[in-house]
C-alpha positions as semicolon CSV with decimal commas, in nm:
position;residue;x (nm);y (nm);z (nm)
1;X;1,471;1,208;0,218
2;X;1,170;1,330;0,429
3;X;0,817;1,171;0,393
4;X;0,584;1,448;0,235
5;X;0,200;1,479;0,237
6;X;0,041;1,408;-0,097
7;X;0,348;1,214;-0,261
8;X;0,346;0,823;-0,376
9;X;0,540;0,683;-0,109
10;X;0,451;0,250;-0,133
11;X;0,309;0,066;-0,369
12;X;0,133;-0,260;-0,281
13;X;0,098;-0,557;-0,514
14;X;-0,095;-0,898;-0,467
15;X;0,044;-1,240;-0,448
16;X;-0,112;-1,572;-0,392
17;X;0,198;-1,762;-0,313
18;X;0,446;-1,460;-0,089
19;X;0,758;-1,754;-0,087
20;X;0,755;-1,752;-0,451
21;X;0,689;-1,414;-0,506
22;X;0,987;-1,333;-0,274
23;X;1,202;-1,594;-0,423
24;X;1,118;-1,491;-0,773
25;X;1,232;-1,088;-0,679
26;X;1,522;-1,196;-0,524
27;X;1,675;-1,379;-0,760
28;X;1,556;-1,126;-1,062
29;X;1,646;-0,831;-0,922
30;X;1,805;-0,861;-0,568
31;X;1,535;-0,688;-0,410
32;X;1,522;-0,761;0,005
33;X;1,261;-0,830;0,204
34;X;1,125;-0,828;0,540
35;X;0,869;-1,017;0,718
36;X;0,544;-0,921;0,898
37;X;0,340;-1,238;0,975
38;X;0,171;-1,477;0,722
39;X;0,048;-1,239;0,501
40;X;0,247;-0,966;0,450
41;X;0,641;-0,864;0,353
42;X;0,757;-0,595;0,284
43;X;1,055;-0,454;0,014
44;X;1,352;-0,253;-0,047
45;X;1,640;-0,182;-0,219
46;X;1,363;-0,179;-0,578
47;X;1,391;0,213;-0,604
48;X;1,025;0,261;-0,393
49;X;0,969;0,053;-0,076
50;X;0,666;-0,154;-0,120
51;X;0,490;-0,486;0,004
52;X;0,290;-0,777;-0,113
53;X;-0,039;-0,892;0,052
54;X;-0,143;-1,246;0,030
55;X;-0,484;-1,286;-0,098
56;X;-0,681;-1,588;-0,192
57;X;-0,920;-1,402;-0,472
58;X;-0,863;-1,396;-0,812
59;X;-0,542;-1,092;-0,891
60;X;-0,720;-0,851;-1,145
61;X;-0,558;-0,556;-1,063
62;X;-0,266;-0,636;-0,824
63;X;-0,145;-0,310;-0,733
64;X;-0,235;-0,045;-0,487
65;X;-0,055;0,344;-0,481
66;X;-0,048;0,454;-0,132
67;X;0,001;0,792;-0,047
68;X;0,124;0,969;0,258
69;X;-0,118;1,230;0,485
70;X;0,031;1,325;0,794
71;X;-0,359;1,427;0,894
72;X;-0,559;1,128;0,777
73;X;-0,869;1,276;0,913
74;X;-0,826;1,575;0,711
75;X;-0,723;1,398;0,373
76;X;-1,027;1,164;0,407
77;X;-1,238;1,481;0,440
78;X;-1,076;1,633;0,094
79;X;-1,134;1,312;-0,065
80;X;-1,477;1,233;0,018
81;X;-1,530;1,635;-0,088
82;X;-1,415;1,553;-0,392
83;X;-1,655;1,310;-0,494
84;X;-1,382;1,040;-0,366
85;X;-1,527;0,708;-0,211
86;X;-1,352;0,555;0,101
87;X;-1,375;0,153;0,120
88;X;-1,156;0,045;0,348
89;X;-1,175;0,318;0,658
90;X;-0,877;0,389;0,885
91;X;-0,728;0,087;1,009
92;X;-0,437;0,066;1,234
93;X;-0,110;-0,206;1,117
94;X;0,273;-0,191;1,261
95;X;0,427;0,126;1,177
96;X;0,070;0,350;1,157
97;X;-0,237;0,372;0,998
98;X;-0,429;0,405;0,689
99;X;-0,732;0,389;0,476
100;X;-0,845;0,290;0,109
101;X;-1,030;0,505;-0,128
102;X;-1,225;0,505;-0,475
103;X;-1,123;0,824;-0,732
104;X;-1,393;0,901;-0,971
105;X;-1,281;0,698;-1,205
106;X;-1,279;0,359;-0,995
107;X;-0,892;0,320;-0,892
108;X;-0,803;0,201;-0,527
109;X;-0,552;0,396;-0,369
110;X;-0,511;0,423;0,022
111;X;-0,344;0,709;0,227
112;X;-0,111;0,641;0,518
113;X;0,036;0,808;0,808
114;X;0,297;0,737;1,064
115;X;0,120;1,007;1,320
């Protein structure tokens, strides 16, 4: 299956604790996992790849949709002219790049890209 511009492709939750959170998905529903430093793993084999972030604050909402852009500086552009709001601006992590934004009605999401 090919990555495709505009389409959910991860979904990122919160966790204060990521060897109990990994321990807890494992044994519920055999999901694996791979590790990228202190504060991040990633999963598969859960129907959508995803990852958990360690975070000290308090978990209100723990999840965040990320999209893939293959153009990040032209998605940010259609976002922001679309009354969007980007908080978190493009950032660079293993495997690519990616920034947060704010929809009108308040909800995180970030868009990724691998270019």
């Amino acid at each position: 299956m090919s990555i495709k511009d505009n389409h959910i492709n991860y979904i990122e939750f919160k966790a204060k604790d990521l060897d109990k959170i990994k321990k807890f998905y494992i044994q519920s529903f055999d999901w694996t996992f791979t590790d990228y430093g202190p504060t991040y793993i990633a999963f598969s084999n859960s129907g959508l790849v995803g990852g958990f972030e360690k975070t000290e604050n308090e978990i209100i909402n723990g999840v965040l949709v990320v999209l893939y852009h293959k153009n990040l500086d032209l998605i940010k552009n259609k976002i922001i002219e679309a009354s969007g709001k980007i908080v978190k601006d493009i950032f660079s992590f293993p495997g690519g790049r990616r920034f947060h934004f704010i929809d009108p009605s308040g909800n995180e999401l970030a868009v990724w890209s691998d270019k």
